[in-house]
C-alpha positions in Angstrom: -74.4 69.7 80.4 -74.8 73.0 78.4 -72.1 73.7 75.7 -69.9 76.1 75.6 -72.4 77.8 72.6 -75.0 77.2 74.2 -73.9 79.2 77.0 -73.5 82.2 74.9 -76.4 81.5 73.5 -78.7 81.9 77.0 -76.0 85.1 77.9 -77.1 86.3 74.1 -80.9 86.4 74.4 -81.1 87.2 78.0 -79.5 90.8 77.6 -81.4 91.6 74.0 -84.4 90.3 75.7 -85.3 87.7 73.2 -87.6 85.5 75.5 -88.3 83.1 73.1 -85.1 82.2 72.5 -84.0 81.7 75.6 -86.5 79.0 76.3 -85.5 76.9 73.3 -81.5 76.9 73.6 -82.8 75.9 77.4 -84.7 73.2 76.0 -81.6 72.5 73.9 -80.1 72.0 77.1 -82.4 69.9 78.6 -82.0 67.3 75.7 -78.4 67.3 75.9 -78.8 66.3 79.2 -81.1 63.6 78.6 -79.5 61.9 76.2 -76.4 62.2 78.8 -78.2 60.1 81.1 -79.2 63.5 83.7 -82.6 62.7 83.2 -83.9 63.8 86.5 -81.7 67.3 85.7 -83.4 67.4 82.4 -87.3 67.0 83.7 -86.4 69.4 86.2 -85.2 72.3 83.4 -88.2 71.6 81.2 -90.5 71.6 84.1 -88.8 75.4 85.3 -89.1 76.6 81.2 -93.0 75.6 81.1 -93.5 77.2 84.4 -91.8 80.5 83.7 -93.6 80.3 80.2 -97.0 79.4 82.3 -96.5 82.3 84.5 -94.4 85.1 83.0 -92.3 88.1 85.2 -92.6 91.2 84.5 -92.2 92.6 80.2 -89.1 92.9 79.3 -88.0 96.3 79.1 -87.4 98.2 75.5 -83.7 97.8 74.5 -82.0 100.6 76.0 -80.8 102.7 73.0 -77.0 102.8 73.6 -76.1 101.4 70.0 -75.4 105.3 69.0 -73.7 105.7 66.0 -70.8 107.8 66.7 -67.9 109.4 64.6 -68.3 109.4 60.4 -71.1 107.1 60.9 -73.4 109.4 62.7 -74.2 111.5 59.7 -74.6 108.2 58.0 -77.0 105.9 59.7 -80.0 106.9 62.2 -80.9 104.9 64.6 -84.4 104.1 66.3 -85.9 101.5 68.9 -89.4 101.0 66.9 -92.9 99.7 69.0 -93.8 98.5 65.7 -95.1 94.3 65.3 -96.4 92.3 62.1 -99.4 92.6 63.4 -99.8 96.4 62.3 -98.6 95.7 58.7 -101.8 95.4 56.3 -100.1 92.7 53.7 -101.6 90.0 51.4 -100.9 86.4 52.7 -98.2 85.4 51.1 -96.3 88.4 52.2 -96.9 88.1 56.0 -96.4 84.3 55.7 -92.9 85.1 54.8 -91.8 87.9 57.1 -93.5 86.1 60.1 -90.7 83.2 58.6 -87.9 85.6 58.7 -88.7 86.3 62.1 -89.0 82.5 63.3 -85.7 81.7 62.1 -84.0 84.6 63.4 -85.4 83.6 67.0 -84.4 80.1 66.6 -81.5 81.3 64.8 -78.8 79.2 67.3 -81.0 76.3 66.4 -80.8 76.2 63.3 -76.7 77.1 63.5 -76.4 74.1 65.5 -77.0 72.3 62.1 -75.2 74.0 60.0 -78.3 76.4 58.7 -77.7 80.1 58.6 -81.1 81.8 59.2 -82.4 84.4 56.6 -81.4 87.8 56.8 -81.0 89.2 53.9 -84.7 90.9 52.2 -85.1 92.7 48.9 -88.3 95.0 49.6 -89.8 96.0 46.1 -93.0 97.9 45.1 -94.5 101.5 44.6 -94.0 104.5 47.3 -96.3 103.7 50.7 -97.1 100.1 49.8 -95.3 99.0 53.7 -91.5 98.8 52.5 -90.1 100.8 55.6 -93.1 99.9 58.0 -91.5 96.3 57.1 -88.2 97.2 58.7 -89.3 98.9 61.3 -91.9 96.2 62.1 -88.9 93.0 62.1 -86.7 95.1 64.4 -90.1 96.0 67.1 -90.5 91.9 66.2 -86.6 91.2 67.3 -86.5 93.8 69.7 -83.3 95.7 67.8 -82.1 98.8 66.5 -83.3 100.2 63.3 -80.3 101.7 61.5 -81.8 104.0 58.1 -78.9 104.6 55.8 -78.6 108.5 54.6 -77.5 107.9 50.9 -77.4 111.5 50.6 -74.4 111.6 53.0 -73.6 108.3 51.9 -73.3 109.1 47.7 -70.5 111.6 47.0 -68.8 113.5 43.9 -65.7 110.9 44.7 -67.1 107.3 44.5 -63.8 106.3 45.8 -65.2 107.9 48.9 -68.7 106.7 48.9 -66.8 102.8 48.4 -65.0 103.5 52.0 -68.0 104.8 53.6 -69.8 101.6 52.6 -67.2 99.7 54.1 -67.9 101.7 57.2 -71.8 100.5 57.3 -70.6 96.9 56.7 -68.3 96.7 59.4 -71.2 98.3 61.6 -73.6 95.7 60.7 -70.3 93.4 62.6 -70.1 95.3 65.5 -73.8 96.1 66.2 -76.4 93.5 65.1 -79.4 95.0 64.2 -81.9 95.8 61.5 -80.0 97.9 58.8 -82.2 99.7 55.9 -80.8 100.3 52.8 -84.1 102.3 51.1 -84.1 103.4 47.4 -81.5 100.9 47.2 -81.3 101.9 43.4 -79.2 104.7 43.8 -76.5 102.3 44.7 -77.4 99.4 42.6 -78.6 100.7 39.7 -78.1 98.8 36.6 -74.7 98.2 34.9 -76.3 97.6 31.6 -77.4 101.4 31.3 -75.5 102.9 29.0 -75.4 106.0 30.7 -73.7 104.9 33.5 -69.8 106.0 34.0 -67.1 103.8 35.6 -67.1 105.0 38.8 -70.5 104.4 39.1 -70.1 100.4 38.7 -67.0 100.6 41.1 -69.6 101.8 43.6 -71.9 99.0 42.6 -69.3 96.5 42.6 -68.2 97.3 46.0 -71.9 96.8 47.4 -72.3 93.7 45.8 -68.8 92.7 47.0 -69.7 93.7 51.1 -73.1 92.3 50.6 -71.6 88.7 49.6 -68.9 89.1 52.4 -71.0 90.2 55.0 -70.4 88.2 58.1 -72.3 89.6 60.5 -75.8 88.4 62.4 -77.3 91.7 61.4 -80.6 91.9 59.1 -79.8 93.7 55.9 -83.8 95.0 54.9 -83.3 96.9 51.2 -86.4 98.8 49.4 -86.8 100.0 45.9 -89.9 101.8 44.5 -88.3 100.9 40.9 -87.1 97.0 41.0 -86.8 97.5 37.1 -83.4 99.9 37.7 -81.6 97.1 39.6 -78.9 95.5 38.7 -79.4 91.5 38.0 -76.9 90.8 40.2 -78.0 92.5 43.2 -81.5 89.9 43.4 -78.6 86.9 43.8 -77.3 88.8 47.0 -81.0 88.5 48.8 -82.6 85.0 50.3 -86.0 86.5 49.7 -87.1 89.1 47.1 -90.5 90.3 48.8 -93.0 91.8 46.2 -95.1 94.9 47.9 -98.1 95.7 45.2 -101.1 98.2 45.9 -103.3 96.9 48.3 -106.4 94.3 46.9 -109.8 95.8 48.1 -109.5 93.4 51.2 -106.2 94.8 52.5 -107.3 98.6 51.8 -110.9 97.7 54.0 -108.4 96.1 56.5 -105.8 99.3 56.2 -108.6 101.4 56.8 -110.1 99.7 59.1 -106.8 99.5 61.6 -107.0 103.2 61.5 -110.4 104.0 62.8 -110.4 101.4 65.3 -110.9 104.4 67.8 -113.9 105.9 66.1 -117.6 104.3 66.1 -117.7 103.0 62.4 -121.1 100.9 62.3 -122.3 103.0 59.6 -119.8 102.9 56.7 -120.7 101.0 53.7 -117.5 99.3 53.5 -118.4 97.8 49.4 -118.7 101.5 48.3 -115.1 102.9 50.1 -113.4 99.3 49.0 -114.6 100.8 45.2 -113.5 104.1 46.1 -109.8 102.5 47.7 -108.6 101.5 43.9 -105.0 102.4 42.9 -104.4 103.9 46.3 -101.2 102.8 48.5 -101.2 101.8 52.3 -99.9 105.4 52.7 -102.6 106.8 51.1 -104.9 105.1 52.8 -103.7 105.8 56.1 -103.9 109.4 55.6 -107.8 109.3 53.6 -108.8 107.2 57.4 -107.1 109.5 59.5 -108.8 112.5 57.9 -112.1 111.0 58.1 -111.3 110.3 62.0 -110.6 113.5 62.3 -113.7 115.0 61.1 -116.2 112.4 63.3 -114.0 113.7 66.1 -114.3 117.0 66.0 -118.1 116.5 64.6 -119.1 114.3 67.7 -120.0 111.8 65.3 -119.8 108.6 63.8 -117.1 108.5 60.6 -119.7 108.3 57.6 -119.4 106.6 53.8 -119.2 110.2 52.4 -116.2 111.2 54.5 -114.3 108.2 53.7 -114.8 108.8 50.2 -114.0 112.3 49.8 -110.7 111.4 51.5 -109.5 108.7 49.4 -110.9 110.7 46.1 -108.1 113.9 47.6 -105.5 111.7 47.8 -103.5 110.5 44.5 -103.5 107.2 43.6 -100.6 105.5 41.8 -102.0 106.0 38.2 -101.3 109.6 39.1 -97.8 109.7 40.7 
């Protein structure tokens, strides 16, 4: 009854541990079979997916990290196995709307294959330093249960670009081998902008060799890449990305909500949360972080509840982006 792809399919998600995948390509299945008259065959695999749904084993296990990279590629990708969900990103609507998409079709990705759709995969992360560009990354793979793979562009960029060309070619044929969540961050220092007039030959080789792999690419990989400074990349480089996510300093909403995530483990019932949304202006998601955490800290080491006043002494040490 099952196809030959769909076979894989099951194999597939079973050993990454994508549950939810599993149960669709079985549903798959059970269609197939009904419209190939098995219809007793076809009640009974829907009946075993919503009972294994209904009643679920044990949580899967985190992946096991063998996806090591080894040889020349070890001093140029690292590779982690992050806890982190969409759920811990502080973003504005839109923004989760369309990771939480990104992650949908990548878990119905055999789905959507099956009719000739390719799922998204490729992001363009821009916005200013601690706005939740690498928390992103981290926060699809923890989604899709893979590896993280973070891209050292200092061992990556060398005096010969003809060098730094082949090690590219070496990440790319990585993202074939392995799939995974690869993060290209301060993508500008690879895709700057060829208009510049500063900018020597070799320079746009490099370019033109990213741009090449990144239209190539074959693999089932996420490619996730981060700028601070969208206004340095080259024109051509947005063409190469299905979504182009915009990351802007948090509203007032998102910074009470930042803030908020952090203290969740201190009493808080006495913070006037209009007066620290004032004082939360201009700060980043990093910023913020840090300002709650050392407000925590005092009320912890106070035997306290965190306070108004400690809030806002925190946030009015840290810098804001006016000031960076």
């Amino acid at each position: 009854m099952a196809t030959a792809d769909q076979v894989k399919a099951l194999v597939r998600s079973q050993a990454e541990g994508d549950e939810e995948r599993f149960y669709a390509v079985a549903l798959q299945v059970a269609a197939r079979a009904a419209r190939s008259g098995h219809g007793s065959a076809a009640q009974e695999l829907r009946d075993l997916v919503d009972g294994l749904r209904g009643h679920p084993g044990p949580a899967a296990p985190h992946p096991t990290p063998v996806a090591r990279p080894r040889g020349e590629l070890a001093g140029l990708l690292t590779v982690t196995y992050p806890g982190t969900r969409l759920t811990d990103l502080a973003l504005d609507g839109r923004g989760t709307e369309r990771l939480g998409r990104v992650v949908l079709e990548q878990r119905q990705r055999d789905a959507l294959l099956a009719q000739g759709f390719a799922p998204e995969r490729r992001l363009l992360l821009v916005g200013p330093p601690g706005t939740g560009k690498t928390m992103t990354a981290r926060a699809l793979a923890g989604e899709l249960r893979l590896p993280l793979f973070s891209l050292h562009l200092d061992s990556l960029i060398t005096k010969m670009m003809g060098e730094t060309a082949a090690k590219l070619r070496l990440v790319f044929d990585a993202l074939t081998e392995t799939r995974g969540v690869y993060l290209f961050d301060e993508v500008d220092a690879l895709a700057g902008d060829r208009a510049q007039g500063n900018d020597v030959g070799e320079i746009r080789r490099v370019l033109d060799s990213f741009l090449q792999f990144l239209e190539q690419d074959p693999s089932d990989s996420l490619i996730v890449a981060a700028s601070n400074h969208p206004q340095l990349l080259d024109r051509a480089l947005f063409r190469r990305f299905e979504s182009v996510v915009e990351y802007p300093l948090p509203s007032p909403a998102v910074a009470e909500q930042v803030i908020r995530n952090r203290l969740v483990a201190v009493r808080t019932s006495g913070i006037g949360w209009q007066t620290v949304r004032d004082a939360s202006r201009s700060h980043s998601h990093a910023e913020l972080t840090i300002a709650a955490e050392s407000a925590a800290k005092a009320a912890i080491l106070g035997n306290s509840d965190v306070t108004t006043c400690w809030l806002v002494d925190a946030l009015s040490d840290r810098p804001t982006d006016m000031h960076r």
